[in-house]
matplotlib code that plots the C-alpha trace (Angstrom):
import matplotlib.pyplot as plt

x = [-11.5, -11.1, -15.2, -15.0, -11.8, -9.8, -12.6, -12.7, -9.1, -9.1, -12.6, -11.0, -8.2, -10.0, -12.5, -9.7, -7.2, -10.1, -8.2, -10.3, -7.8, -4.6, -1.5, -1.6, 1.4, 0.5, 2.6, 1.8, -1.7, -2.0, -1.5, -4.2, -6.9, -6.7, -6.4, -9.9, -11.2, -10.0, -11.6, -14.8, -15.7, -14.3, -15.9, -13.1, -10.2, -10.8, -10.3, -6.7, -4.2, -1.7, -1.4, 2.3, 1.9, 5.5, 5.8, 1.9, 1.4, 2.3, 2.6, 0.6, 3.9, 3.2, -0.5, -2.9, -6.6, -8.6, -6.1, -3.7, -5.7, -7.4, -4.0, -2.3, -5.2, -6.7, -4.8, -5.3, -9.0, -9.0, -7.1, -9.1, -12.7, -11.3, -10.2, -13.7, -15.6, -13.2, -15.0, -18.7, -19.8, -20.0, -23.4, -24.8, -28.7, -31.5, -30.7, -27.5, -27.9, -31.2, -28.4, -25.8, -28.2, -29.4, -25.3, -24.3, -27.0, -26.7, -22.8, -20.7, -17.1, -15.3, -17.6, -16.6, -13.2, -13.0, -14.7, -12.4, -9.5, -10.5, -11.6, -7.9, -6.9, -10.0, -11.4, -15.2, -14.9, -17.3, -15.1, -12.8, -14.3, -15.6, -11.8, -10.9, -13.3, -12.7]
y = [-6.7, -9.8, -10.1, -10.0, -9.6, -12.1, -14.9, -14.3, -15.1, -18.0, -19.8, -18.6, -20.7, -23.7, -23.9, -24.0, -26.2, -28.7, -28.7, -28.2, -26.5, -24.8, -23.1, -19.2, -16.6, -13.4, -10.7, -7.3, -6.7, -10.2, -11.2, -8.9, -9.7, -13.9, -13.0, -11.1, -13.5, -16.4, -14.5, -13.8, -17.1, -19.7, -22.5, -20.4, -22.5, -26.0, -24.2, -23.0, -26.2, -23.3, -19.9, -18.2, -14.5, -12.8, -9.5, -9.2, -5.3, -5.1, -1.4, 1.9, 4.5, 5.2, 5.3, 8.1, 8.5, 7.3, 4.1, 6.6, 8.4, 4.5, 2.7, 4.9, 5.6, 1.9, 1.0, 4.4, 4.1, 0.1, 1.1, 4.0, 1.7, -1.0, 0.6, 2.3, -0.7, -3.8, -7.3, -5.7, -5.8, -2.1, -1.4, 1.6, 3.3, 1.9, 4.5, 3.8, 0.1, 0.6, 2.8, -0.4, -2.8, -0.9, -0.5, -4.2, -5.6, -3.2, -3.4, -5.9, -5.2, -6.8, -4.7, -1.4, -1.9, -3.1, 0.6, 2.5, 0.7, 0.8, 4.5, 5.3, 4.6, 6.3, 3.2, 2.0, -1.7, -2.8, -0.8, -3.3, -6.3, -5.2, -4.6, -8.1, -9.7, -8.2]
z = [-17.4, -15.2, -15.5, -19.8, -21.0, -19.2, -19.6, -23.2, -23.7, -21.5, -23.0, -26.8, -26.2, -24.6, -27.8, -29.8, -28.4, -27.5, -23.9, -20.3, -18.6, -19.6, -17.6, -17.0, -16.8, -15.6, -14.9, -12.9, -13.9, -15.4, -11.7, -10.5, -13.0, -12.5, -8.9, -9.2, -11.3, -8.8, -5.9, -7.8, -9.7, -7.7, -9.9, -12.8, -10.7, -12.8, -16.1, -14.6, -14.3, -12.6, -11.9, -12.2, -11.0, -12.1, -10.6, -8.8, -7.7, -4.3, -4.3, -4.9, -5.1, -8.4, -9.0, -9.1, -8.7, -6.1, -5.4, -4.2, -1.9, -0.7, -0.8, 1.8, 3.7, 3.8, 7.0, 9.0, 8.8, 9.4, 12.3, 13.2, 12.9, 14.8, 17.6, 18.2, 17.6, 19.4, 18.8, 17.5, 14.3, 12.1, 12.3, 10.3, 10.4, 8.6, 6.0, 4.9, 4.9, 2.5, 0.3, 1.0, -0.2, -3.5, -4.5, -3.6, -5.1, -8.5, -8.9, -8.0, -6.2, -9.1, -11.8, -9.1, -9.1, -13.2, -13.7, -11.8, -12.9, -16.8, -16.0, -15.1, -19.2, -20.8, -22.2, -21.5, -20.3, -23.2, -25.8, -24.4, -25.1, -28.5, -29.4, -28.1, -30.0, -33.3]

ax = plt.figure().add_subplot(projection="3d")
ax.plot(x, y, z, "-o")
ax.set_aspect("equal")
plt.show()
């Protein structure tokens, strides 16, 4: 969403205000979305004049899926990792890093985490953006 959707709106209303930047409200997932978009496309920033997140997620009590099971566990195995491995890096067999390398180069994080976000309402990501468009 933040990938397509998001920059869609944003360059739609550029073209047609004839402006190079504009202001942008976001609120819950709003906030989420610029804040992936931010993190992802850096250069994005001078099209945004300022960014007003109202209300950003800051919790996972009420989701489902896999961010339930990763929000509350996220910290237990950070902590867990980092108290067998103090100051080294993670290092992982030859295997796993040739697995590593196919995934990160195929699929970005953003693209990962626009999937299994849009996979949570039933909605393909392109259907998305087809619907936006129309």
């Amino acid at each position: 969403m933040c990938t397509f959707d998001l920059t869609s709106s944003i360059d739609y209303v550029l073209n047609n205000t004839k402006q190079e930047s504009l202001y942008f409200v976001g609120h819950s997932q709003g906030t989420v979305l610029m804040f992936a978009k931010l993190a992802g496309d850096p250069e994005y920033a001078k099209k945004i004049r300022q960014f007003h997140a109202l209300a950003p997620v800051a919790t996972v009590s009420h989701i489902g899926g896999l961010f339930k099971i990763f929000g509350y566990r996220l910290i237990d195995i950070a902590k867990f990792l980092l108290a067998r491995l103090p100051n080294t890096p993670l290092m992982f067999p030859k295997f796993i890093q040739k697995i590593m390398s196919y995934f990160c180069s195929y699929f970005s994080f953003i693209d990962f985490i626009d999937y299994v976000t849009v996979g949570d309402y039933g909605i393909p990501a392109c259907q998305l953006l087809k619907e936006f468009v129309r």
